[in-house]
C-alpha positions, 0 to 999 in steps of 0.5 A: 656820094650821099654820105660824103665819104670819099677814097680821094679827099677833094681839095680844101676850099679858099677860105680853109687853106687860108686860114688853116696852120701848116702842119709842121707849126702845130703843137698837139698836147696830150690829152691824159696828162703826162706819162707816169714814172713806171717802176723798174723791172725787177730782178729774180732775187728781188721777186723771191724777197718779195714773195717772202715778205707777202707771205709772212705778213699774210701768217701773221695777219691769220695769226692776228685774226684767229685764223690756224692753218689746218694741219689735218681736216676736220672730223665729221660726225656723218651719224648720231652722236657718239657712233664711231666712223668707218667700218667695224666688223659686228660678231654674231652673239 
């Protein structure tokens, strides 16, 4: 009781029915504006063409760029300079 939350509302007073609208006669308005126009769903081959178009703009701005898509990985050199990689076999002198 001590915090005023009721299950049962108690009935309004004089003074608020009185002064009060009806419910029907209220005209709420949004509060966030109007709803945005949505874009349409699109269909498979629409998507497909899409994707392409992304793609080539994407090589094209790593071709602007200086950026090569790498064909093979870099070779590291893991020793001193001019050591070979990898395993090689050593003869006995």
């Amino acid at each position: 009781m001590s915090t005023r939350l009721f299950a049962d509302v108690p009935e309004a007073k004089g003074f608020v029915r009185e002064t009060r609208r009806s419910p029907d006669s209220l005209e709420f308005k949004p509060t966030n504006g109007t709803d945005p126009e949505r874009p349409k769903v699109r269909t498979k081959t629409e998507l497909d063409a899409l994707q392409s178009e992304l793609e080539g703009a994407a090589r094209k701005n790593a071709a602007r760029a200086g950026l090569r898509r790498a064909e093979k990985p870099p070779v590291t050199t893991a020793g001193a300079a001019g050591k070979p990689q990898g395993s090689q076999k050593t003869l006995p002198n």
